[in-house]
C-alpha positions in Angstrom: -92.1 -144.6 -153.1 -88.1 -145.1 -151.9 -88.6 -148.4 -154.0 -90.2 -147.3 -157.4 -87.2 -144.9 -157.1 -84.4 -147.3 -156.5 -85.8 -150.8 -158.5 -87.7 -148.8 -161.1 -91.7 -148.0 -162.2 -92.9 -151.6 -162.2 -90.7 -154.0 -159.9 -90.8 -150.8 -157.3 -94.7 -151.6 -157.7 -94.5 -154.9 -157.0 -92.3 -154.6 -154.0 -94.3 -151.8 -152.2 -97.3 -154.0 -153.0 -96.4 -157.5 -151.6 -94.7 -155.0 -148.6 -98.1 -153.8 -148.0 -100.3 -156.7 -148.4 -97.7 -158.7 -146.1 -97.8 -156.0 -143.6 -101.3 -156.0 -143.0 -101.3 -159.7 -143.3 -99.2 -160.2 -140.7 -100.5 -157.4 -138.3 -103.6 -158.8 -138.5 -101.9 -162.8 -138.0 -99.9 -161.5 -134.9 -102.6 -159.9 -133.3 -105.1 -162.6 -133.7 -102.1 -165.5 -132.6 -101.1 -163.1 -129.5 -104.8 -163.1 -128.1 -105.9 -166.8 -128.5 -102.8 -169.1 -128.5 -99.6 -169.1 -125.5 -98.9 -168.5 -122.2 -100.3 -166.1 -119.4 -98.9 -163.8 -117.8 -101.4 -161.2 -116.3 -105.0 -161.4 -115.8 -106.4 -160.0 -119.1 -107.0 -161.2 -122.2 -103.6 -161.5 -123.8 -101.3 -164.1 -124.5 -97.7 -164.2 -124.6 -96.0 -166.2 -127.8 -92.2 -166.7 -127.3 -91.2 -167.8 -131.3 -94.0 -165.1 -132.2 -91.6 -162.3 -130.3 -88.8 -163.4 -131.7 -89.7 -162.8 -134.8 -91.3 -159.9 -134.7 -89.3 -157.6 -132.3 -91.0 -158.3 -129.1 -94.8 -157.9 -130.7 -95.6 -161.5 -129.3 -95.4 -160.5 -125.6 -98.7 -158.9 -125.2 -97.4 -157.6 -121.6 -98.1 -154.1 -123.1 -102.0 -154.7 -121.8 -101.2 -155.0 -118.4 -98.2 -152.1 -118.3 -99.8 -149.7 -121.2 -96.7 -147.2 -120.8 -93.9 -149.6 -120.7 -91.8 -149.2 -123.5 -90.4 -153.0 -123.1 -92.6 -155.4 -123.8 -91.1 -158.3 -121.9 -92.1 -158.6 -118.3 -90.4 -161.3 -116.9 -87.1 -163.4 -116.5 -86.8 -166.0 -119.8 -88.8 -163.5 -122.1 -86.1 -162.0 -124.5 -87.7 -158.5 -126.3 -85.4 -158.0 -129.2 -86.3 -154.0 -129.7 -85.2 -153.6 -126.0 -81.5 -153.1 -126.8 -82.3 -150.7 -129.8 -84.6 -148.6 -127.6 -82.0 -148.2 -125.1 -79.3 -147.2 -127.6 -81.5 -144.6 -129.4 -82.2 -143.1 -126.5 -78.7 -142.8 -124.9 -78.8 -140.8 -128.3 -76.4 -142.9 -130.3 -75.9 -142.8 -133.3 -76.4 -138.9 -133.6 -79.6 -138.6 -135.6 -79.2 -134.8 -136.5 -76.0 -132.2 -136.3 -75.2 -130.2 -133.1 -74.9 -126.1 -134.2 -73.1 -123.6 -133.0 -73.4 -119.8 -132.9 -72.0 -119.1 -136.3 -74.4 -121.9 -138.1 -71.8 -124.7 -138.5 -72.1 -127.9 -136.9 -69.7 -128.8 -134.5 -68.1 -131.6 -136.5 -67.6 -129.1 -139.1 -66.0 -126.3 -136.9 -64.1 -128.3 -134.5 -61.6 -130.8 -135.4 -62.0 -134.9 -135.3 -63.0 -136.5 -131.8 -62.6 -140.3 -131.5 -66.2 -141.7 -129.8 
């Protein structure tokens, strides 16, 4: 609804539409290429599409079957999982997602003066 907001009633439509139907497209796409066409890499089911990851943040690697609570979903040397890097920095906590508060209800930017990172 961010986009009926910003472009207006009916090109915000429009986008959210083609968003949506491309979205379900492509799941649907993805999942279907990652279980019939590449490589190997376990004994299950699931294939592993190198371009396919690449393009879609790692989702072509279907190592997930085989490690279920891996957050990475490349395996081995040579497969590059683009969302890797972004999951570590998140959770090292960077950027700061919501304001640290102290006792008398300000945040500590606010009550403390400038820190360089």
């Amino acid at each position: 609804m961010v986009l009926v907001l910003l472009m207006g009633i009916g090109p915000g439509l429009v986008a959210l539409t083609t968003l949506a139907v491309v979205y379900l497209l492509l799941n649907a796409a993805i999942n279907g290429a990652g279980h019939t066409f590449g490589s190997k890499s376990f004994e299950n089911d699931a294939t592993n599409l190198k371009l396919l990851a690449l393009i879609t943040f790692g989702e072509g690697y279907n190592n997930h079957h085989a490690r279920p609570a891996a957050p990475r979903f490349s395996a081995f040397r040579g497969e590059f999982d683009p969302a890797w890097p972004v999951i570590r920095l998140r959770s090292s906590g960077w950027p700061r997602s919501s304001p640290r508060w102290t006792r008398a209800g300000r945040t500590i930017a606010a009550a403390s003066p400038r820190r360089p990172l």
